[in-house]
C-alpha angles and dihedrals in degrees: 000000000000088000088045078056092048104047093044103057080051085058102050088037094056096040081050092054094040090051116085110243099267097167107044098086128195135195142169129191128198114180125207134226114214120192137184131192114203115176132180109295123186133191137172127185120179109177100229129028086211131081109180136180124206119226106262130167112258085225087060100035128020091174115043114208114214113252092231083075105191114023114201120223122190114189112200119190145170121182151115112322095256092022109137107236109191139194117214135192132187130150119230089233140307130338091263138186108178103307090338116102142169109208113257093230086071089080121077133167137208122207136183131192118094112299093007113123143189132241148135123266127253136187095204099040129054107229128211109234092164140024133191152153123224139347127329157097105280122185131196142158123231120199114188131204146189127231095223123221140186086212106066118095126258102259136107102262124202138186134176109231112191125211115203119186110200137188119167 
């Protein structure tokens, strides 16, 4: 009976050295940080850099429509979640041609598209021509127009009208 022991706890010995270790387990864990910076990011696309108004005859026509017809805006912005993004206009003076001019105020827009507004220009007073709250792609369409007059000279006019798209 003491050999049948014996051989027994051999047995069991050498079966416990010739099996791979099946219950000793072993981990190891590494974790990972992942970070992201996102800053303020504008951006304005307006689909021409020239308004222009054909020649048309004030009894015809009080209001002249730009050629250019609908002018696509695409406001781009990226910014804090109740953040105001704004879109500005203002003209840099008169439609001039030498001493001639037509008064600035004698051009308006429309626009469509949400948070997009109408207006007239103006070369003393920024003019709100959008208005928003937090980030995102907005679209809108201006249409300008001329207030037409039998009083303004014969000449080609010109004026430089600046948008400026803010977020603080």
């Amino acid at each position: 009976m003491k050999t049948r022991v014996l051989t027994t706890i051999a047995l069991i010995i050498l079966i416990w050295l010739t099996v791979p270790d099946v219950s000793l387990a072993s981990t190891d864990a590494k974790t990972l940080i992942i970070k992201a910076t996102i800053g303020k990011v504008v951006k304005l696309i307006v689909d021409t850099n020239t308004v222009t108004f054909p020649n048309v005859d004030p009894d015809k026509m009080k209001q002249i429509p730009a050629l250019q017809g609908d002018i696509k805006v695409t406001v781009k912005a990226r910014t804090g979640g109740t953040s105001p993004v704004t879109l500005n206009i203002i003209a840099d003076g008169d439609l001039a041609s030498g001493p001639d001019i037509i008064p600035i105020q004698n051009v308006i827009w429309q626009a469509s598209g949400q948070g997009f507004s109408g207006g007239t220009l103006s070369k003393s007073t920024v003019q709100t021509a959008g208005s928003w709250k937090g980030s995102g792609v907005r679209e809108g369409v201006f249409r300008y127009f001329l207030n037409n007059s039998s009083n303004y000279q014969k000449a080609e006019y010109q004026v430089t009208v600046t948008y400026t798209l803010t977020t603080p």
